[in-house]
N, C-alpha and C positions, 0 to 999 in steps of 0.2 A: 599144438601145445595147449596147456591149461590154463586158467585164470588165478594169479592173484586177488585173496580177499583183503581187505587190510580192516578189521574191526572197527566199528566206531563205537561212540559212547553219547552223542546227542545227534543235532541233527543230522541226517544221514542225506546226500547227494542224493537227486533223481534216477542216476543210474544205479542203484543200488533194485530198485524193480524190474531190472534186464532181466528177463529170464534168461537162466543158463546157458541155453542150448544155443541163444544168438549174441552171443560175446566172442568178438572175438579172440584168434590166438592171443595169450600171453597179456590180454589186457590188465591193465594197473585200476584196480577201482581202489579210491581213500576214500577215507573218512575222517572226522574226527578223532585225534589222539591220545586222548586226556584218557582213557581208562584199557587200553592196548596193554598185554601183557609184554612185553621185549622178552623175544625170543623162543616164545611159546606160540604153535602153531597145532590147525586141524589142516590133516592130510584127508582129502576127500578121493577115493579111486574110482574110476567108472563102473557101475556094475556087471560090464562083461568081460573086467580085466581081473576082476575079485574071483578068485577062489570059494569065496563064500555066497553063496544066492540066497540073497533075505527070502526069499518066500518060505527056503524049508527051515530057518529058523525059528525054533522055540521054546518053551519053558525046558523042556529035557534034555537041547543039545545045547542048550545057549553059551554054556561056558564053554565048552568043544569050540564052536563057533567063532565066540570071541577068538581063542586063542590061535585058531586059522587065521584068522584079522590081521591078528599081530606078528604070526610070523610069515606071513605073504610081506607085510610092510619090512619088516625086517628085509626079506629078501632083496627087496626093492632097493632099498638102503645100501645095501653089500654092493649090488652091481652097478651102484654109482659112484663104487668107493667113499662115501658117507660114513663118517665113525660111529658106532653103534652106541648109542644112549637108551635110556629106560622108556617103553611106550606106558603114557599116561593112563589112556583110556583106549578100550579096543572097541569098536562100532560095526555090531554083524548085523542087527536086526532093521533099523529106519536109514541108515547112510552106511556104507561103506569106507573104510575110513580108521583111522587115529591122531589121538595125540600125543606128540614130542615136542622135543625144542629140537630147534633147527639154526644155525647163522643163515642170514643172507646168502649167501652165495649158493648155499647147500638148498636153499628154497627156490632159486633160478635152475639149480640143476634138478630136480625133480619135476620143475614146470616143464620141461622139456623130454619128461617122459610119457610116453603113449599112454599108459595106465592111468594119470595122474588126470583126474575131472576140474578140482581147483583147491586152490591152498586156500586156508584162511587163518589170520591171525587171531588167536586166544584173547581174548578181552574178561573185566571184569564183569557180575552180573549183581545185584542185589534185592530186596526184599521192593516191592510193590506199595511200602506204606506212607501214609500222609503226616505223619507226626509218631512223636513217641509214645509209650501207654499212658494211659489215667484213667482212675477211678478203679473199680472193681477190685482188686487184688486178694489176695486170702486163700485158704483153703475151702476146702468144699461145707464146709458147716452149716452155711446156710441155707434156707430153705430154695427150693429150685425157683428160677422165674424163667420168663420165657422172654428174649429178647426181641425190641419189635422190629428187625428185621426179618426177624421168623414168621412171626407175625404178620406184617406186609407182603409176604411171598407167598403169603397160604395157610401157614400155621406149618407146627410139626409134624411130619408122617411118621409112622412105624414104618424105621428103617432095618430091624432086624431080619427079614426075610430077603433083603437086597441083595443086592454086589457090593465087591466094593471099591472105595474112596483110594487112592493113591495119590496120597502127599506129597508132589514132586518141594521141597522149599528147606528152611531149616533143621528137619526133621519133625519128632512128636514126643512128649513125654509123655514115654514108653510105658508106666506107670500109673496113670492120669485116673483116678478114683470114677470120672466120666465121660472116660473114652473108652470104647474096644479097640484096642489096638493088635493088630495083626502082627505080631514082634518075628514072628518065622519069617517073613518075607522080607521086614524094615530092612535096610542098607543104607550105608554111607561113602558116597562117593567123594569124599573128600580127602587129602591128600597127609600124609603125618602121623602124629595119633590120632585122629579121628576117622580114620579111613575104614573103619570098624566099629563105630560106633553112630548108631542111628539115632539118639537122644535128643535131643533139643535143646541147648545152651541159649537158644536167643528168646523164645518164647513166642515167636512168628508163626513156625509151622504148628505150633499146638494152639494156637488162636482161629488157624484155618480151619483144622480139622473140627474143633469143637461145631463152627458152625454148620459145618458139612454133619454132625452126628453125634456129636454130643446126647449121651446116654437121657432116655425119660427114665428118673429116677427121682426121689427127694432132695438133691442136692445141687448146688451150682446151676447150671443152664443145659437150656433143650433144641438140639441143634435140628437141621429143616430133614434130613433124613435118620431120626433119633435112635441109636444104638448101629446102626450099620457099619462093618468094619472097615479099620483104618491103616495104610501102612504107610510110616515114614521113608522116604525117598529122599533120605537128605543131600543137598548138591550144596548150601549155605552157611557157614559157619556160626558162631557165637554174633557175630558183629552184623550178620544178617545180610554175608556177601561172600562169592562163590565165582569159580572160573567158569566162564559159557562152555569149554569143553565138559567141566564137570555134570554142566547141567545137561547138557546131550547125552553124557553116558546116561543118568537118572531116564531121563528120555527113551534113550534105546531099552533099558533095562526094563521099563515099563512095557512097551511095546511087544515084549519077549514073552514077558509073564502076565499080562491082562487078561480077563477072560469077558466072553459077551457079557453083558449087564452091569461093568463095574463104569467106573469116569476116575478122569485125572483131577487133578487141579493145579494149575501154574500161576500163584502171584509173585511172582516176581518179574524181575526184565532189567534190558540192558541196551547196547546199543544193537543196530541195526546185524543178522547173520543169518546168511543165506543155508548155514551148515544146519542152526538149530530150526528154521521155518520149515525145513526140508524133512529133517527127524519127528518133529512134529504132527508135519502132515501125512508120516509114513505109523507115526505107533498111532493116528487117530482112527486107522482101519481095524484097532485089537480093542481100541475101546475111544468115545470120546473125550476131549481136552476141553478142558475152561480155561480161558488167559485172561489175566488180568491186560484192564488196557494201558496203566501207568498213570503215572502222577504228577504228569510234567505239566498240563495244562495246556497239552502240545496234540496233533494230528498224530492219532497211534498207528501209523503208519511208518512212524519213524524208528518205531522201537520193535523188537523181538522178543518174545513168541507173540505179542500182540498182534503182531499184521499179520500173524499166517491166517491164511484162509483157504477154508475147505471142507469135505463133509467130514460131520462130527467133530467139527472145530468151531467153540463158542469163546467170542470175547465179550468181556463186560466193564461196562463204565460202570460210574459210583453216586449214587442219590442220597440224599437227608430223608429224615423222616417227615418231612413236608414235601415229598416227592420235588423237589429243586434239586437240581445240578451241584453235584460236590463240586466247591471251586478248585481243587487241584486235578481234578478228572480228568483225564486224555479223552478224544472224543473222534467223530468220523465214521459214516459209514457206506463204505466200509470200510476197516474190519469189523467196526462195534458191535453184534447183535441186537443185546440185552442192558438194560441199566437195570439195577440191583440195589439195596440198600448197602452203602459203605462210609457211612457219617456213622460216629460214637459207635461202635458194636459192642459190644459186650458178649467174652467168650473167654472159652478156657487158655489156659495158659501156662507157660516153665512152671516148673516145683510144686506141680497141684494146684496152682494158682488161679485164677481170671482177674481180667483184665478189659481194658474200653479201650479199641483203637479206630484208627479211622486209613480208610488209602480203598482202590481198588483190590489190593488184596481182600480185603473183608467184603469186598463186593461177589468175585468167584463165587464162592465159596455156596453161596446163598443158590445159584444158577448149580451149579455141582450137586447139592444135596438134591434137587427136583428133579435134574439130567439121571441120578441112579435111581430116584423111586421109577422112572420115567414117565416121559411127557412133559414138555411147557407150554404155557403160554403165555398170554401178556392180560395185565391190568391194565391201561391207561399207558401215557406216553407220560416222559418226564419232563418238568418244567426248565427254560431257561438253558437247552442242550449250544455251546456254541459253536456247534455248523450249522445250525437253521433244521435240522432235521433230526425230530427230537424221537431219543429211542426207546421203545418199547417196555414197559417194565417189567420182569420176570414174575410170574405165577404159574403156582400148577395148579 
């Protein structure tokens, strides 16, 4: 039989790092409650019970794919006599898998089929940041500066010959007078009327991207891989908060569609999930991941996609501009890599705008824009890291 997941939302049990394959049948892992969706679940299937084999998925069969997914889980569902409900999300490319709601009992009866790897409960996920905006705001009018985090990391490159940046977060605004945004590919995995709209409501993911490549023009800011294209992968709402299945679909979706030389970026997170580390570590083979490490002030081993680890998987912690230790920084290594500038940023923003925010998110982003010119490495070590083991500072 399979493993129930049960999401959590802070700190996450020590058996939460069991690898899979040695749990036993049917075990109960909890966690924390407080941000669990009731009644929303990811169906995880084994790989040799799937119909669909990640490896020959890709950009041209992926919606094919997906929809094998989903109607293999359908199937499954029928010969349990399970009543048929809408599948959320369908997972062909990093997990095998979906999302549905499910009652209890109907999650005991699945555990109990062969196919079935492990359930996990849906939980809430959010934005990566330390406080709300200030300063900056406005349209683009004014003359360009260069932020110094850009600055600290190396200065700008000519990111126009790059790959590109995928926005896994709130989205991007789509419009941004100093972004290239890749609008063919944007998507919105979110659920309602938005589920089709890749725009940016919250102002988070267009804050990321600027840093990542913010156009060298006359205007607003110059982000560290400057004009390199951008696509929104929105998993996040207006509010700057998003279902972890959601965010695994964005996940798989990228994994599907990347091609060598581009990078992700993930500032966000949530509680501890073996479904999104897993996705993770499967689309970091189509192109690298930057995760933010979080803003709990906590060992980022507790939260997800921060702890994944693996190749072409970078986390990063978040430094002031006196290279000192942002005080709400998650910290640990491992997962940590790289420390980054993520006090005050200054970067583009919703409705044309910029903005100064501060979190790990605004840290990524810096490690992202070097990761697609390619190549990093380290300036100095950051001051005041609290494990005793202070991390490297990103440079190219």
């Amino acid at each position: 039989m399979a493993a129930l997941i049960v999401g959590c939302a802070q700190e996450a049990l020590d058996v939460v790092d069991t690898p899979m394959e040695s749990l036993e049948d049917a075990q109960l892992i909890t966690y924390d409650q407080s941000e669990v969706i009731d009644g929303a679940y990811i169906v995880v299937f084994k790989d040799d019970a799937a119909p669909t084999k990640r490896a020959n998925v890709n950009k041209a069969n992926y919606a094919a794919k997906q929809k094998e997914m989903a109607d293999f889980a359908k199937k499954v569902i029928a010969e349990k006599n399970i009543s048929e409900r809408p599948i959320k999300h369908s997972y062909a490319k990093t997990i095998s898998g979906v999302a549905m709601d499910l009652t209890e009992d109907e999650v005991k009866t699945l555990l109990r089929d062969d196919r079935v790897d492990f359930i996990e409960q849906d939980q809430m996920f959010h934005v990566t940041m330390g406080g709300p905006p200030g300063g900056g705001g406005g349209g683009g009018s004014a003359a360009q500066t260069t932020p110094w985090g850009i600055t600290r990391v190396g200065g700008a490159m000519n990111g126009t010959n790059a790959g590109t940046a995928w926005i896994i977060d709130s989205g991007i605004d789509l419009d941004h007078e100093d972004l290239n945004v890749d609008v063919a590919n944007s998507r919105s995995f979110l659920g309602g009327g938005q589920s089709s709209n890749p725009d940016d409501q919250n102002g988070h993911g267009t804050h990321v991207a600027g840093t990542v490549a913010a156009i060298d023009n006359s205007v607003g800011v110059i982000g560290v891989a400057a004009g390199a294209p951008v696509v929104s992968v929105r998993v996040l709402d207006r509010k700057g908060s998003g279902s972890n299945s959601g965010v695994i679909a964005g996940v798989d979706y990228v994994g599907a569609n990347a091609a060598s030389g581009d990078a992700a970026n993930m500032s966000l997170g949530g509680g501890a999930s073996t479904a999104l580390d897993n996705a993770v570590k499967a689309a970091a083979s189509a192109c690298p991941f930057i995760l933010a490490a979080g803003n709990e002030s906590r060992h980022a081993n507790n939260s997800s996609p921060a702890r994944a680890n693996g190749n072409n998987i970078y986390t990063v912690s978040s430094m002031t501009s006196s290279d000192s230790w942002s005080s709400f920084s998650n910290y640990g290594n491992p997962p940590v890599d790289y420390c980054a500038p993520g006090s005050s940023i200054n970067s583009t923003y919703k409705s044309g705008g910029y903005a100064t925010l501060s979190g790990t998110s605004m840290a990524a982003p810096h490690v992202c824009g070097i990761i697609l010119i390619g190549g990093i490495t380290s300036d100095g070590r950051v001051n005041g890291d609290p494990d005793g083991n202070a991390d490297p500072i990103a440079h190219h």
